[in-house]
C-alpha positions, -999 to 999 in steps of 0.1 A, spaced: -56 -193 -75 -33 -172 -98 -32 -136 -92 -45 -111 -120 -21 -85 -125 -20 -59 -154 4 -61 -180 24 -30 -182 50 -42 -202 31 -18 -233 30 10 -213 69 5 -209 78 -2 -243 56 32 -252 33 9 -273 0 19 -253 -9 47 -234 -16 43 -198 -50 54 -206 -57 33 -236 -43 1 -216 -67 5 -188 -93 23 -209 -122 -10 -211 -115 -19 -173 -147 -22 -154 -152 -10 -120 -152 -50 -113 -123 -54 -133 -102 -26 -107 -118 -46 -76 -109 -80 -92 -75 -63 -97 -68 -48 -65 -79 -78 -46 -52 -98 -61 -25 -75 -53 -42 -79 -17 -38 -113 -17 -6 -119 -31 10 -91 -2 -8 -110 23 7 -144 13 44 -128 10 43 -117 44 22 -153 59 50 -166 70 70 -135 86 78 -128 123 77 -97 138 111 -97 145 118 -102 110 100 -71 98 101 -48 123 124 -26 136 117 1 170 141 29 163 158 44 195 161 79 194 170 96 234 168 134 215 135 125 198 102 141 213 80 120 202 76 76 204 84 65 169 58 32 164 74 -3 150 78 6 113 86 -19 89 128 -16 78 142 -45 52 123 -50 22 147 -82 18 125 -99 41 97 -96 23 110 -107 -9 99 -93 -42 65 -78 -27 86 -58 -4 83 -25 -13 45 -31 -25 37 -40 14 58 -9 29 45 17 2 7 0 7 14 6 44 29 36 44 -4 54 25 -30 37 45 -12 51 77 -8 87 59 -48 84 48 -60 76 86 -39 103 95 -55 126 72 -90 118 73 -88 121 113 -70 154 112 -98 164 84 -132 150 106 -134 179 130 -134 206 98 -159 178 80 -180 180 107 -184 218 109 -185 220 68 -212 192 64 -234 204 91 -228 173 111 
């Protein structure tokens, strides 16, 4: 299967708004969409090893255990950056929604 990706190439010319390219997309359309992108990370990194893509920083003055992170985006071809950024968010929204649930908790009555 092909991967659906929006065309931004308007958007970068200054021939469409961002708005009025992605003014008729459905709620389906951004699932559809955002699956693809999914997929297509998932398929650049198939075929990596961990030792490829990882890299445990050693630090004797740091105070805290720094986790694997990933380090070359060369490894990972031209969906590099895509997979570390992608990463890098869903680590920094677990982060916030746990440091948020004890305050939720109190605010929501739960």
């Amino acid at each position: 299967m092909t991967p659906s990706f929006l065309d931004f190439t308007p958007v970068r010319e200054k021939r469409l708004t961002l708005a009025e390219l992605t003014a008729d997309l459905t709620p389906a359309d951004l699932r559809d969409l955002t699956n693809s992108m999914i997929d297509a990370m998932l398929a650049a990194i198939a075929d990596c090893r961990d030792e490829l893509v990882t890299y445990i920083p050693h630090d004797p003055h740091a105070h805290v255990r720094m986790p694997p992170v990933l380090i070359t985006y060369t490894n990972l071809g031209r969906w590099g950056n895509v997979i570390v950024q992608a990463d890098t968010l869903a680590e920094e929204a677990a982060f916030v929604a746990v440091s948020i649930a004890p305050q939720w908790n109190e605010f929501s009555g739960q």
